[in-house]
C-alpha angles and dihedrals in degrees: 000000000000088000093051099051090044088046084049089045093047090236118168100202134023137154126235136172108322101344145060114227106203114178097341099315123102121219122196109226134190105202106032103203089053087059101048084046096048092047094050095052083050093061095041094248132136116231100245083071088063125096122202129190114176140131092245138050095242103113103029093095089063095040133073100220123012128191109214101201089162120081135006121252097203090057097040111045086189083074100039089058088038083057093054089068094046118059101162083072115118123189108216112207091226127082129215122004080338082077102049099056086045092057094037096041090037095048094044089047095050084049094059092044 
């Protein structure tokens, strides 16, 4: 689903699963937040320009502001504590690809304003 919303959003790059799609062409990567932060140097931007969505925190340290829709804080106190070091984190309402569109469109919406 991740290719399909980006696709509906007009984004360029994104990240999913095990591999980074940049312009049409997709790159397997080993350590995701290397290579959201490779790909942004290569593109001259600064990483708070950079929106992540994912269900991990693997890629909020490279990112300005990341969407968790995976896990619930108040349930796991291992992410809770995890959250504190991160304050870039952000918690959508929404579930599923429902949570995706809310980060993207939400993000994108509190830029422009």
């Amino acid at each position: 689903g991740a290719a399909e919303i980006a696709e509906r959003l007009g984004l360029r790059a994104w990240f999913a699963g095990d591999a980074l799609h940049l312009d049409g062409e997709k790159l397997a990567v080993d350590d995701p937040a290397a290579a959201v932060a490779h790909h942004l140097r290569a593109r001259a931007w600064a990483p708070e320009e950079a929106v992540a969505v994912g269900a991990d925190l693997a890629v909020a340290p490279a990112v300005g502001t990341f969407w968790l829709v995976g896990g619930d804080p108040a349930a796991d106190p291992l992410l809770a504590l995890e959250l504190e070091r991160h304050p870039n984190v952000r918690l959508p309402e929404g579930r599923g690809e429902a949570a995706l569109y809310e980060a993207v469109v939400t993000t994108l919406m509190e830029r422009r304003s």
